[in-house]
ROVOLUM-94719 format. One record per residue: residue number from 1; residue in three letters; x, y, z of N, C-alpha, C in turn. Coordinates in steps of 0.001 Angstrom, whole numbers, always signed. Example, Ala and Ser with C-alpha at 12.3 -4.5 7.8 and 13.67 -1.06 7.14 Angstrom:
<nodes>
node n:1; res:ALA; nu:+13190; nv:-5690; nw:+7800; cau:+12300; cav:-4500; caw:+7800; cu:+13200; cv:-3300; cw:+7800
node n:2; res:SER; nu:+12850; nv:-2250; nw:+7080; cau:+13670; cav:-1060; caw:+7140; cu:+12900; cv:+30; cw:+7870
</nodes>
This chain:
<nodes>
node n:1; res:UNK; nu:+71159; nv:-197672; nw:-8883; cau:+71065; cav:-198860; caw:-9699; cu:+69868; cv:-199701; cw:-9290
node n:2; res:UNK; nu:+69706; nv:-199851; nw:-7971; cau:+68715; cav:-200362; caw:-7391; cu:+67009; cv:-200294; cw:-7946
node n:3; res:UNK; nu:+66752; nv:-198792; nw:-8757; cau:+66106; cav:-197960; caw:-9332; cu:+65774; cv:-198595; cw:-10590
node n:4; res:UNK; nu:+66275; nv:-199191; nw:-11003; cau:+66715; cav:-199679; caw:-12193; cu:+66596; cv:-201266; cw:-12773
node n:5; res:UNK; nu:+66578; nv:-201765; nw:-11769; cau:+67009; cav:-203040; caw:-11586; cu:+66483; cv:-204023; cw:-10760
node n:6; res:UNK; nu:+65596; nv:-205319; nw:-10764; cau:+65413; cav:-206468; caw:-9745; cu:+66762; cv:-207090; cw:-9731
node n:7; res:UNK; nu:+67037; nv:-207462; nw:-8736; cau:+68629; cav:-208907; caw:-8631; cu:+68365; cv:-209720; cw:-9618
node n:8; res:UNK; nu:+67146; nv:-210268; nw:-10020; cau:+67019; cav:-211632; caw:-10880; cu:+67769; cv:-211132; cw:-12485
node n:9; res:UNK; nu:+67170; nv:-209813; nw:-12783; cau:+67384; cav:-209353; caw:-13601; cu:+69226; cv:-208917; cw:-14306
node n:10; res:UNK; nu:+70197; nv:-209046; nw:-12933; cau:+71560; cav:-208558; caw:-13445; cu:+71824; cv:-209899; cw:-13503
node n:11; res:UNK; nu:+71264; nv:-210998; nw:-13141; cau:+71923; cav:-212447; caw:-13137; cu:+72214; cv:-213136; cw:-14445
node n:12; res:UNK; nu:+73640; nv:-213032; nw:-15081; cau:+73799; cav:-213653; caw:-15917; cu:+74114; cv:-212463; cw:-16932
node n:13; res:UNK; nu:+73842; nv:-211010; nw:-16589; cau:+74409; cav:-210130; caw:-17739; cu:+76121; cv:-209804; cw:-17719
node n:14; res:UNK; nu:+76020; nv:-208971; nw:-19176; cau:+77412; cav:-208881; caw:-18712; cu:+77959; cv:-207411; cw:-18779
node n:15; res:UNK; nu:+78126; nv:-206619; nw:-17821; cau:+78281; cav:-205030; caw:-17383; cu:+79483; cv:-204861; cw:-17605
node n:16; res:UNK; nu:+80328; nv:-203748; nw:-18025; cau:+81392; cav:-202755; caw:-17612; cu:+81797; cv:-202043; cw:-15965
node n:17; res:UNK; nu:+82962; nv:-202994; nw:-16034; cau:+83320; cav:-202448; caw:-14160; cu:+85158; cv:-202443; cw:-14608
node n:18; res:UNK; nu:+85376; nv:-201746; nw:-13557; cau:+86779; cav:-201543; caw:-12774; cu:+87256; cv:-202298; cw:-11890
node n:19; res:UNK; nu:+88404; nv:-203390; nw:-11932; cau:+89041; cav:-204160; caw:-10983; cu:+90132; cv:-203181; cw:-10745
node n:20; res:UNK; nu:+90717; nv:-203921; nw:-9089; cau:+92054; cav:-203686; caw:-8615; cu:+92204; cv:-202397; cw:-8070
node n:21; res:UNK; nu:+91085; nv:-201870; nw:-7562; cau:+91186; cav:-200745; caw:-7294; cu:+91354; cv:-201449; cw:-5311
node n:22; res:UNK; nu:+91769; nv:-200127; nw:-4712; cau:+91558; cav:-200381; caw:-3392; cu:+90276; cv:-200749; cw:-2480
node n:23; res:UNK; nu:+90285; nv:-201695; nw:-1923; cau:+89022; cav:-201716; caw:-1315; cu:+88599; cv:-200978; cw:-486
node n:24; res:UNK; nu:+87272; nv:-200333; nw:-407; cau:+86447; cav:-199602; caw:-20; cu:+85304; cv:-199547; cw:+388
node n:25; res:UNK; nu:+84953; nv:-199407; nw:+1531; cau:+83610; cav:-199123; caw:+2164; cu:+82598; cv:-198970; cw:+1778
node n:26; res:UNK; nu:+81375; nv:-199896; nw:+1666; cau:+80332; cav:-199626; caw:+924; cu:+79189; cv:-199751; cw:+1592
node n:27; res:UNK; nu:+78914; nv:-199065; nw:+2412; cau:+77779; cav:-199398; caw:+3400; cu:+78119; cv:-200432; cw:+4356
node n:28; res:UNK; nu:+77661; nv:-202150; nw:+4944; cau:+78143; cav:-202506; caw:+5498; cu:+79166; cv:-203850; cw:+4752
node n:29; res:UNK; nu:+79786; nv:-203333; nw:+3823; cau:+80620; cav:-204751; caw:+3054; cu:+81850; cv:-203888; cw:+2488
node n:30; res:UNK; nu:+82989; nv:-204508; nw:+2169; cau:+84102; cav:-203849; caw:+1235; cu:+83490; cv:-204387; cw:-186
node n:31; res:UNK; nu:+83990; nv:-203200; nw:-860; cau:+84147; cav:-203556; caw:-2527; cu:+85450; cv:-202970; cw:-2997
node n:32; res:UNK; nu:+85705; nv:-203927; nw:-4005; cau:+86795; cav:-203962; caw:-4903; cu:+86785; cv:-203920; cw:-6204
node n:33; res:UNK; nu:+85590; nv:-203410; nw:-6696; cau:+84883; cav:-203251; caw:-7712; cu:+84487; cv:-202349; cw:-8388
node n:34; res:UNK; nu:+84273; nv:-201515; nw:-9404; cau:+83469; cav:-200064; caw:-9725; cu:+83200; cv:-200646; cw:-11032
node n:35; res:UNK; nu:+81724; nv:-200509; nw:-10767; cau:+80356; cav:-200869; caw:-12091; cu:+80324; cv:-200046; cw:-12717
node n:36; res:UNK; nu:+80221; nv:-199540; nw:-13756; cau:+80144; cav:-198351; caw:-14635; cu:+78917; cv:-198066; cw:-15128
node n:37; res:UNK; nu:+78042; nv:-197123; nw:-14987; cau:+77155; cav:-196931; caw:-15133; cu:+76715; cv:-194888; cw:-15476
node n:38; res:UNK; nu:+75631; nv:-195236; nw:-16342; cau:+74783; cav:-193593; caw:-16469; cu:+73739; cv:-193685; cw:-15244
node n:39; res:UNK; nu:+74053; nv:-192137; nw:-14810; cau:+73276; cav:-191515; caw:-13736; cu:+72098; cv:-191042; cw:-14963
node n:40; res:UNK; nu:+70895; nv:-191577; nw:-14836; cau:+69747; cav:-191063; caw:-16468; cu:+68899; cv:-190841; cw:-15037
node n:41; res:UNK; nu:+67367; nv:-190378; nw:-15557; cau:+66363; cav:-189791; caw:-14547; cu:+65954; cv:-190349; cw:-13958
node n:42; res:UNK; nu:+66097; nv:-191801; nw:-14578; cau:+65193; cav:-192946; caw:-13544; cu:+66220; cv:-193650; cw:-12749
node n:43; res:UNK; nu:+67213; nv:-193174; nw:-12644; cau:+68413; cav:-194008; caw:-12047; cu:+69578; cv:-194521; cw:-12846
node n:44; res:UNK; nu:+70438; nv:-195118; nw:-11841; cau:+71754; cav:-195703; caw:-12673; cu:+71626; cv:-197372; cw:-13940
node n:45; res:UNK; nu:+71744; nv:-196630; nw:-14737; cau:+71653; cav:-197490; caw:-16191; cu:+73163; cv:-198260; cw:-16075
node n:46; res:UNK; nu:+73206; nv:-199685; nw:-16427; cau:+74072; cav:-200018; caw:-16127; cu:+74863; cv:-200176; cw:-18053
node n:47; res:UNK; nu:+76086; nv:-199714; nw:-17683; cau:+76530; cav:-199964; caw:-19106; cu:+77232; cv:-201238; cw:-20177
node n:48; res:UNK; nu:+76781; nv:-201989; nw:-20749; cau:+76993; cav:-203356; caw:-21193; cu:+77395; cv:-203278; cw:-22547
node n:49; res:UNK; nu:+78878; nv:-204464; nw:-22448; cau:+78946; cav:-204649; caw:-24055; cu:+78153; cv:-204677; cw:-25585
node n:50; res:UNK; nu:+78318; nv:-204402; nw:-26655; cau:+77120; cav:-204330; caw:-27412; cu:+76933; cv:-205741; cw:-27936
node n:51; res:UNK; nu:+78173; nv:-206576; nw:-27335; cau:+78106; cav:-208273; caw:-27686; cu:+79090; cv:-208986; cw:-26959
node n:52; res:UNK; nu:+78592; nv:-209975; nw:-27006; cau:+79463; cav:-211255; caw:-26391; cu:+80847; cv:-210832; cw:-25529
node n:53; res:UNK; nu:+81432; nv:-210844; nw:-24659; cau:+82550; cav:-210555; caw:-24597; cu:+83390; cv:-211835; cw:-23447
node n:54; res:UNK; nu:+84455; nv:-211862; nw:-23517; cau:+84715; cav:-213059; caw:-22392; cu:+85328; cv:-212264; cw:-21142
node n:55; res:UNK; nu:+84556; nv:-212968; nw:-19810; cau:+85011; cav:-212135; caw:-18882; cu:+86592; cv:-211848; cw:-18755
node n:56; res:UNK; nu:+86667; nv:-210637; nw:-17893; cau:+88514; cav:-210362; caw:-17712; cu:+88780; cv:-209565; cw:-18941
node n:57; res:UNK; nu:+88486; nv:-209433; nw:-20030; cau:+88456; cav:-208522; caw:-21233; cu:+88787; cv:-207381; cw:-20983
node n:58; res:UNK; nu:+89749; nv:-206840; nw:-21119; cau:+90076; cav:-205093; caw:-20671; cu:+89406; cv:-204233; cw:-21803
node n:59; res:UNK; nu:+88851; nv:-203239; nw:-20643; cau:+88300; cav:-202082; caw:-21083; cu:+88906; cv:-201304; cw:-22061
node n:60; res:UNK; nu:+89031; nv:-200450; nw:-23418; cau:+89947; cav:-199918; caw:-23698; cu:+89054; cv:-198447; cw:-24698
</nodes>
């Protein structure tokens, strides 16, 4: 994702992730989180509503 992406740039979008999962080891921090994203050639594409959505919105 890193590949893909400056920090300034995810600030304020709004991505597809997974809550409530168990937390897990992520280098040196836990996450509780899974971002959903395409593995494409240049890296992980992050995948986003095609509009507006309000956070907490279940995936379906």
């Amino acid at each position: 994702m890193t590949q893909c992406y400056k920090e300034e740039e995810l600030l304020g979008k709004q991505v597809l992730g997974v809550v409530n999962f168990p937390p897990k080891q992520v280098a040196d921090f836990m996450s509780e989180v899974l971002v959903l994203g395409v593995y494409a050639k240049e890296g992980v594409v992050l995948i986003q509503p095609e509009r507006p959505v309000n956070k907490g919105d279940k995936l379906g």
